[in-house]
N, C-alpha and C positions, 0 to 999 in steps of 0.2 A: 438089499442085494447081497447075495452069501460070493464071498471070497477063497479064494485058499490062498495066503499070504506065506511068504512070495512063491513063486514058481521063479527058477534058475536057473540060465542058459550059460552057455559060453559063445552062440557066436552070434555075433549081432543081427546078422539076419533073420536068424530064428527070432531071435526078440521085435522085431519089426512084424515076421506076421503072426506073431502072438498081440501084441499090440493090435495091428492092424483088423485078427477076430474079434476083439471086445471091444474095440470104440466103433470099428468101419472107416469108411475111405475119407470122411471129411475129418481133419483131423487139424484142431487149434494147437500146436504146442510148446508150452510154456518151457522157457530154461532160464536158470539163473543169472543173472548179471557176470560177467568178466570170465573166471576162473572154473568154475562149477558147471561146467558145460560139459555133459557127457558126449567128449567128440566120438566114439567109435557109434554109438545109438543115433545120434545127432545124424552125420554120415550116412550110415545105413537105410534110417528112415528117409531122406532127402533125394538118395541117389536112386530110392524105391519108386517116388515119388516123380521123379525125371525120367524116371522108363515106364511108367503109370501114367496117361494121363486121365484118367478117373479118379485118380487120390486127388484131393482138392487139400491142401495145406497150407496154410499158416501160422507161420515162428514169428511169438513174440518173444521179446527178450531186451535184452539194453549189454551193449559194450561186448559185441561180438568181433573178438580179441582176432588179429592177423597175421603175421610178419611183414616187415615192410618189403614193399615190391621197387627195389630201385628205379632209378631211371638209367637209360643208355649211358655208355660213358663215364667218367672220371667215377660218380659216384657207384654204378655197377660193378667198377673194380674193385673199390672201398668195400661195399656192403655183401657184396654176395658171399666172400669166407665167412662174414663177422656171422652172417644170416642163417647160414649152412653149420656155425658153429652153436651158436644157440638152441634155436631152432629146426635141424635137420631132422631129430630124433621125435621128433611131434608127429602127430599128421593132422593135419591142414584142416581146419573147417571149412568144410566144400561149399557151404552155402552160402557161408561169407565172404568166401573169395569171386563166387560166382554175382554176388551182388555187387560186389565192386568194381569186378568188369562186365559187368549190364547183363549176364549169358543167364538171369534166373529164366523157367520156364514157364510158361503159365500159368499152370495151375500150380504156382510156388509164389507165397508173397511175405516178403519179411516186414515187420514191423519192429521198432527199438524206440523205448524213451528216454537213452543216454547214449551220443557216438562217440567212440575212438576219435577223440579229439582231433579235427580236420578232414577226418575221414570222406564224407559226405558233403563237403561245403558245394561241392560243383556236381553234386550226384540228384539231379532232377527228381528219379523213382522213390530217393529215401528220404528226400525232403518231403515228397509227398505224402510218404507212409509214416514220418515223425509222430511220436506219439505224446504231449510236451505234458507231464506229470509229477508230481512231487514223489519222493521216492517212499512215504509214506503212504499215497494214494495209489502206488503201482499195484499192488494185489487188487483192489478194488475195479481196477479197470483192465485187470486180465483176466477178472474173473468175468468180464461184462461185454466180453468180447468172446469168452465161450469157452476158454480153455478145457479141453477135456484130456489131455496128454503133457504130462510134467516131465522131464528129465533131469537126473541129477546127476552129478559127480561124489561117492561117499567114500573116506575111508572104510576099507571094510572090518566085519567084527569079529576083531582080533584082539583085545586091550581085554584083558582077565578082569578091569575093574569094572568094564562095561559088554557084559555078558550079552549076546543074541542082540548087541545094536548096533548101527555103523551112524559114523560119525557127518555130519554136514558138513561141518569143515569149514571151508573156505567160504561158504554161503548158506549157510542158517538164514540169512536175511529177509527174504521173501517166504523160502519154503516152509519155514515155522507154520508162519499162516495161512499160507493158502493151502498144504494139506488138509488140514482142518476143512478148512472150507468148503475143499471140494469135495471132501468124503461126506461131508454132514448133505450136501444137496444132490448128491446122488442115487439115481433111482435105477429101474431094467431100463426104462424107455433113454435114460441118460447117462451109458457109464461114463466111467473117467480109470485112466491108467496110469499110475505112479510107475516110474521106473527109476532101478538104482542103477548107476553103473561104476561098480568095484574099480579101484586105484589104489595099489600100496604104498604111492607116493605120495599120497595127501594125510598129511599129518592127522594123529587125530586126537580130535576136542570134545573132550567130553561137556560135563554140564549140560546147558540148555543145547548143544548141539548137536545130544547122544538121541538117535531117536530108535525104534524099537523095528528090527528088519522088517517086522510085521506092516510097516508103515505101508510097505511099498507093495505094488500088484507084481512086477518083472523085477530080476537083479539078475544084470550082465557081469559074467564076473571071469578073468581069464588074467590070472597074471602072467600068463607069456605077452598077453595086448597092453600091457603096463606101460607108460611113455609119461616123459617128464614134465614140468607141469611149466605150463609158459609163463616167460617170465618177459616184466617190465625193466630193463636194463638201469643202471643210473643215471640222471643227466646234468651234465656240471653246472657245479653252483657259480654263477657271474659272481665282481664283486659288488654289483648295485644288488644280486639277489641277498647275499653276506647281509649287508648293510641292511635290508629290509627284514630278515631273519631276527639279526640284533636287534632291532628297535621292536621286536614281536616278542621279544623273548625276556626285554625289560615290563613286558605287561603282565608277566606269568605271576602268580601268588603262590607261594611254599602252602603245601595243603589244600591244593585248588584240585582242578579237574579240566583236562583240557581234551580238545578235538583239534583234529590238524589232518588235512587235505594231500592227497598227492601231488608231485612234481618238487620242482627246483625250490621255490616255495618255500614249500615247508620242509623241507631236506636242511632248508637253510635255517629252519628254525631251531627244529631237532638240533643242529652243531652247534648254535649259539646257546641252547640252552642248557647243553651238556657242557660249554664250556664254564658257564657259567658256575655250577657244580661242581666243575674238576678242578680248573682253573681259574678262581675266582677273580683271582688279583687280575691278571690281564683281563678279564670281562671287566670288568672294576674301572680299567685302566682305557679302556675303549670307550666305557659309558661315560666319564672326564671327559674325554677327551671332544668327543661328542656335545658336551654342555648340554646333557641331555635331561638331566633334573631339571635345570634352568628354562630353556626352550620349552619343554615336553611335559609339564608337572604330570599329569595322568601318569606316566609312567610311574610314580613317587605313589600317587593316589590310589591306583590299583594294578601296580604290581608288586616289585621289589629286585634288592641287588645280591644279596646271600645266597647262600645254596641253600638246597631241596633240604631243609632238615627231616621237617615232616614228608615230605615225596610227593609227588600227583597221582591223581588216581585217572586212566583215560577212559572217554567215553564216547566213542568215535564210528561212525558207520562204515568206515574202511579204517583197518587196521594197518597202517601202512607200515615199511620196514621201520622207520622212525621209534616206531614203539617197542622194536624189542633193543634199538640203544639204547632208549633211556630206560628199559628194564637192566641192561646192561652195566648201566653207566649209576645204580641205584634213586633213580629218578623216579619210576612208574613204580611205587612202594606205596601209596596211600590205598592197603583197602578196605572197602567198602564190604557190605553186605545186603539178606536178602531180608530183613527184619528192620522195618522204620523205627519200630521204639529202641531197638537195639543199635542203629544208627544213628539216632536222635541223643541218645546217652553218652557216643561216643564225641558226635561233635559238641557237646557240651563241655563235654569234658570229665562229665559222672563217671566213664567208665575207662580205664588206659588199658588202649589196647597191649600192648606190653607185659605189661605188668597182671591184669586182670588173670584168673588160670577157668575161665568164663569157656565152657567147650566151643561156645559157637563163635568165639573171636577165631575161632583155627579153621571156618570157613569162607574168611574174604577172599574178594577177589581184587587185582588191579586193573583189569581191563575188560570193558563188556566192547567188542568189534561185532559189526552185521558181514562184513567181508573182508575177505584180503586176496591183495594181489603186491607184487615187489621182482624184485630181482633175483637172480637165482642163491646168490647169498642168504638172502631172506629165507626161503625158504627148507634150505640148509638147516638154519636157526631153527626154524622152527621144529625141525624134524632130530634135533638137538635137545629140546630141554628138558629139563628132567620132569621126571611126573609130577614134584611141587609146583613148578613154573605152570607148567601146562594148566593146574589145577587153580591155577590164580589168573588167567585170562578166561574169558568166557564169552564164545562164539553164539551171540544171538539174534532178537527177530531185531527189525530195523525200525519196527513200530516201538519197540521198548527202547531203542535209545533215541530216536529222531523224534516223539511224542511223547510229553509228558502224561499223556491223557488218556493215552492205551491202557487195559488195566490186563490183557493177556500175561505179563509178566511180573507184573506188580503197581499198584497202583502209584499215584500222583503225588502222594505222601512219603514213598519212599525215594522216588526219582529224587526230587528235591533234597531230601536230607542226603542223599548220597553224594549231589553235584554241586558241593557248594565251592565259592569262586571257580564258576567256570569259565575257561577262554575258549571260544571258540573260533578256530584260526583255521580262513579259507582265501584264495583267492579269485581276481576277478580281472579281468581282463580293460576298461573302463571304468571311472565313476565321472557321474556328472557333477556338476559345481553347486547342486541342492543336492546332495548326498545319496542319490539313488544309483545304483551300481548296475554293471552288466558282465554277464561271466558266461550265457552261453549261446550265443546268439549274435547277427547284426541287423541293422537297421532296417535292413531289405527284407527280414523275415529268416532269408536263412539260419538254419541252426547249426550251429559249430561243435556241440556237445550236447548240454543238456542238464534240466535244472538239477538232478541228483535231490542229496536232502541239503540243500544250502538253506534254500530259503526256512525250516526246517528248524536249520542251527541259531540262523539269525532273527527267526520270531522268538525261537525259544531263552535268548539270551535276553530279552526283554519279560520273559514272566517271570524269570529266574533272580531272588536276592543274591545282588555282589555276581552276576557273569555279565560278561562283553561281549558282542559282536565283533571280531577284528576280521579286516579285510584290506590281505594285503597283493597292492599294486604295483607293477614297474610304471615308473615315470611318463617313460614313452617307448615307442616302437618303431623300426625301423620297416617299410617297404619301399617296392621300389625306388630307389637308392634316396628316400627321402626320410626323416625323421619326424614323427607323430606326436605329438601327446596324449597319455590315458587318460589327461586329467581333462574335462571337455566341459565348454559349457551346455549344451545339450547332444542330445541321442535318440533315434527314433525306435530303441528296444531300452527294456529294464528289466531285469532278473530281481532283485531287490529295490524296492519300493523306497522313495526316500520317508517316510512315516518311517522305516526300521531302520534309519541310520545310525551308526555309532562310534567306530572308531574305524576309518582308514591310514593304511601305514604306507609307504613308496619309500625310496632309500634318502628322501628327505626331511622325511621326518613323520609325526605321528598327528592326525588332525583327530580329537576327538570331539564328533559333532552329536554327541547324545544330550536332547534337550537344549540344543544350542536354537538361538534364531539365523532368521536365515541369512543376514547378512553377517554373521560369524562363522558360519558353513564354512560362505562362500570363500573369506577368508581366509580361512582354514587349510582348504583343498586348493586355492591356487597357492599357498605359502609352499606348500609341501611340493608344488610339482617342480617340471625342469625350467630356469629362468629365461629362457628360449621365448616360452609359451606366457610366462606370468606377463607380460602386459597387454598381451593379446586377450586372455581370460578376463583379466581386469577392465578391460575397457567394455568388453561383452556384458559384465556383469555390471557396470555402472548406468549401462545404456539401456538396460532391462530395470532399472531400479531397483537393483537387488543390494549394490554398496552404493556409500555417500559419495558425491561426484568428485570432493575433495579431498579422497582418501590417497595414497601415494606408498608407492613399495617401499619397505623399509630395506636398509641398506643390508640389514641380516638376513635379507632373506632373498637376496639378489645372488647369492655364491649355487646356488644348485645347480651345478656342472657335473658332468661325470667325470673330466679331470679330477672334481672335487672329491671325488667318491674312490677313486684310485688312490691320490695322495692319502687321503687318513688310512685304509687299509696296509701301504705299501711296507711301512714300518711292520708289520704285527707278519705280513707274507712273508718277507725276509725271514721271520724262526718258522715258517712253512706251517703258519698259521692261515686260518678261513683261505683253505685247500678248493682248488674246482671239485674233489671228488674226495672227502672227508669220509665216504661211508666204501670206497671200494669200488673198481669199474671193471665192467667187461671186458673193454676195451685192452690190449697189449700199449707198450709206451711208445711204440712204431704208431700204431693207430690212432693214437692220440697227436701224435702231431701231422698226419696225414691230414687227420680231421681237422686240425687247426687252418692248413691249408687250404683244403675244402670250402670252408668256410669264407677266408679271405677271399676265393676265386665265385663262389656265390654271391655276395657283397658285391665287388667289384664289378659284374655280368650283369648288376640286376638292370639296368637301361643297355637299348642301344648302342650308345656313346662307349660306356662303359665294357661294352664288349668288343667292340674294333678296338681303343686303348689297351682293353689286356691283351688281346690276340698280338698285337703289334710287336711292345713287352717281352711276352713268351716266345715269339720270334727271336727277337733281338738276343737275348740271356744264353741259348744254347739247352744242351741236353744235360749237364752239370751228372751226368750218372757217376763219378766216382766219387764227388761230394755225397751224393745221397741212395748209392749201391742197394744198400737193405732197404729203404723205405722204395725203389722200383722195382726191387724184388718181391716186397709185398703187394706189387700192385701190377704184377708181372709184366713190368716196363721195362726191364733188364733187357729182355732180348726184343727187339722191336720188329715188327712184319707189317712193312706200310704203312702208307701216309697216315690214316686215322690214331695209330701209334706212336709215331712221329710226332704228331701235333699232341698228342695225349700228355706224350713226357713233357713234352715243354710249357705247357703250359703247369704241370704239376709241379715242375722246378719252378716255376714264379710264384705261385700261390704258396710255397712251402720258404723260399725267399722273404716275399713279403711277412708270412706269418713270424720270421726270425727263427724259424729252427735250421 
């Protein structure tokens, strides 16, 4: 089929029925994960498609990104600045927003095989349209559902080192390969339509992520339509999240290679392991303190306590902000290349990178990412670094770092020599007491996210010499004003299979169950949980025949309290050490304690009981406005109009009471 690559519009509707002449009304189309979502294209074709009803449409995609939509009331006042601040300067993806409050149209149906986490948990239509796939098998099953219209987000080509290409950016991940795909199977009876749509605000990455403008059939392009790029804000690190970071971060190996997830997590990992680095004595001093060699040998066996001499090298399917502190912090220094035998030499040791004057040591890289998404900081940074920097991360497909087996980017041979001690550090929401874990999903079927490439990380840390699976848990959960345990002895879902078990972490400690039997598992994961739950699990698993009937808690391992987990921290907090927000927040420091507030008064609300007690409370206490003048000013409760107001302040003065600010 003859082309003329590309044709260039400036306004998106014009690219809609250019589109619309080469494929026709039914129309499959594909977008990338998160970031990389061409909204003005996106938009345009959708709202086409809503005054159409003869366009027959279908958007696949995963993690179609939103702003959060308050609720009435205290938190409506909290969010809507913070929202309007952020995100005012966006425009909206219409179809995301229309699927969330039910208003899609008929002949409009979205499909996703990852949600914005909670997104969907009560959303009937998109549980039903769930698409539950490994993120390795995603091109495979977009291509089998018809895609014939892709949409991308590209920087454009602009970069003198990458002449006549524009850059994927933020999402190489999928589209590496499925252009390919789709251009190789296409015929007259079947086109398909590539479209770019220009962004000066996306950084741009060269490498595997330069592709040739020629790629694309449309490129929408209008920098007056330029708008910023959404961003995932930060969220504070707890100190049980602290505590489970450090104990992830004494597993790292000088000269490894790690992977590490988004959220609190692994926010908390990145800080410990930078401190570790910078501040060694106090990581030093924490890991004592801890008796964490003693307790925990793994830690001793496959990590260590030293800084980074050699660096790590990442190799991670999101690229999360995490990675450009520890480029920062000179941590993310180990690199690698695109030559096995010349990777093979160096991990030997034949060849110093250093030292050698070897021309092709001056082309490593530290980081090969499938995507990225972070805070607006992040991507600050990124539109910051210098052409070196830039030139030593490398934005690619998600099949070359989630599969060892792809040979798209290089084969199995070199994976390997590139990724040695790897840690691959994710978390999970659950683990059962035979080491099978759950991270996206619950018991009833509903899906809460979605598997990504976990499962992915965690097969592949078992073909891999010297890498770990780590999987790190909070203890327990709080709903309705009751307190849970993650550590369970059973669950009627599993995301990871217990055959891939290996090492889970919680802020009590580190249970490493690789090649263990099962009544050392079980062990294992109830020592580590909250001491709440341990004889409750213990007795489950004695009654199953899983431990010996005369086994008995040892007296060590009866302290897992969160008191317990506050006291070791509080010393190190006092020099304004393991920070709630270590990497920078959104948030103003009015807002932060607003939020504190907040918080206390959702706690406290979540039972009935529990909200005639605070109602009562915030009666009693009064309007306190010249204690707390500026924080009702932000919350425009200074000047008050009626009851609903009335009760608004007072109860914001309890909740901001109780929080202690």
């Amino acid at each position: 089929m003859s082309h003329e690559h590309p044709q260039r519009v400036s306004n998106s509707d014009a690219c809609v029925d250019r589109v619309i002449q080469r494929v026709g009304k039914k129309i499959t189309l594909g977008l990338p994960l998160g970031l990389g979502k061409p909204i003005h294209f996106a938009n345009a074709l959708y709202q086409r498609a809503k005054a159409d009803p003869g366009i027959e449409l279908h958007i696949v995609t995963a993690l179609s990104l939103v702003p959060p939509k308050p609720a009435p009331g205290l938190e409506k006042r909290f969010m809507d600045p913070f929202v309007e601040r952020l995100y005012g300067d966006i425009p909206e993806l219409e179809y995301a927003r229309d699927v969330l409050d039910h208003q899609l149209p008929d002949n409009v149906k979205v499909s996703e095989f990852f949600f914005q986490a909670g997104n969907f948990l009560n959303h009937p239509e998109q549980q039903h349209r769930y698409i539950c796939t490994n993120y390795t098998h995603a091109m495979r099953d977009l291509i089998a559902l018809g895609v014939n219209v892709v949409g991308q987000l590209v920087a454009p080509d602009e970069d003198p080192d990458y002449p006549h290409q524009f850059s994927l950016s933020c999402n190489p991940d999928l589209s590496l390969d499925i252009f390919i795909k789709l251009r190789a199977a296409e015929t007259d009876e079947k086109p398909i339509a590539l479209v770019a749509e220009c962004n000066t605000n996306l950084p741009f990455f060269g490498l595997d992520a330069a592709v040739p403008v020629s790629t694309f059939d449309f490129v929408l392009q209008d920098t007056e339509a330029d708008y910023p790029l959404f961003s995932a804000p930060q969220k504070p690190i707890s100190p049980q999240d602290h505590i489970i970071g450090f104990y992830a971060s004494s597993l790292l190996k000088d000269g490894g290679t790690l992977q590490v997830g988004i959220g609190s997590l692994g926010s908390a990992l990145i800080y410990s392991t930078c401190l570790r680095h910078q501040n060694n004595a106090v990581w030093q001093e924490l890991y004592r303190r801890l008796n964490l060699a003693e307790r925990f040998p793994v830690a001793e066996e496959c990590g260590g306590t030293e800084p980074f001499a050699k660096g790590l090298y990442g190799c991670s399917e999101m690229m999360v902000d995490g990675f450009i502190h520890l480029l920062e912090a000179g941590i993310l220094s180990r690199r690698v290349y695109a030559d096995a035998g010349l990777q093979e030499q160096i991990n030997q040791g034949i060849l110093d990178q250093e030292q050698s004057d070897d021309p092709r040591l001056q082309q490593g890289v530290v980081m090969h990412g499938g995507f990225y998404l972070g805070p607006r900081d992040f991507y600050k940074k990124l539109a910051e670094l210098t052409p070196e920097q830039r030139q030593r991360i490398c934005m690619s497909s998600v099949n070359y770092i989630n599969d060892l087996n792809d040979h798209r980017f290089g084969d199995q041979r070199l994976k390997v020599a590139q990724r040695v001690s790897s840690r691959f550090v994710n978390s999970a929401m659950l683990c059962k007491l035979d080491g099978a874990a759950v991270s996206d999903g619950l018991e009833d079927g509903r899906v809460l996210s979605g598997v990504g490439g976990q499962y992915n990380f965690v097969a592949m840390a078992h073909e891999l010499d010297d890498a770990r699976s780590i999987l790190t848990i909070r203890s327990t959960r709080t709903s309705g004003g009751k307190t849970h345990s993650n550590i369970v002895f059973s669950y009627g879902h599993c995301t990871i299979p217990r055959h891939l078990r290996d090492i889970v972490v919680t802020e009590y400690g580190i249970a490493d169950l690789r090649g263990k039997a099962d009544e050392q598992v079980y062990l294992a994961l109830i020592r580590i949980a909250d001491s709440r739950f341990q004889p409750g699990l213990l007795k489950q698993a004695q009654k199953a025949g899983k431990v010996d009937r005369n086994f008995r808690l040892p007296a060590e391992w009866q302290g897992n309290t969160p008191a317990a987990i506050e006291e070791v921290l509080s010393d190190f907090q006092q020099e304004d050490l393991f920070p709630a927000f270590p990497f920078g927040c959104d948030f103003s420091e009015d807002e932060l304690k607003i939020g504190k507030a907040l918080k206390q008064l959702k706690a406290r609300t979540s039972t009935p009981s529990g909200k005639v007690n605070t109602l009562c409370q915030a009666l009693i206490m009064g309007s306190g406005q010249e204690c707390y003048a500026p924080l009702l000013q932000r919350m425009k409760l200074d000047n008050i109009h009626g009851f609903k107001d009335w009760l608004d302040r007072r109860l914001l003065v309890f909740g901001l009471k109780k929080a202690g600010v």
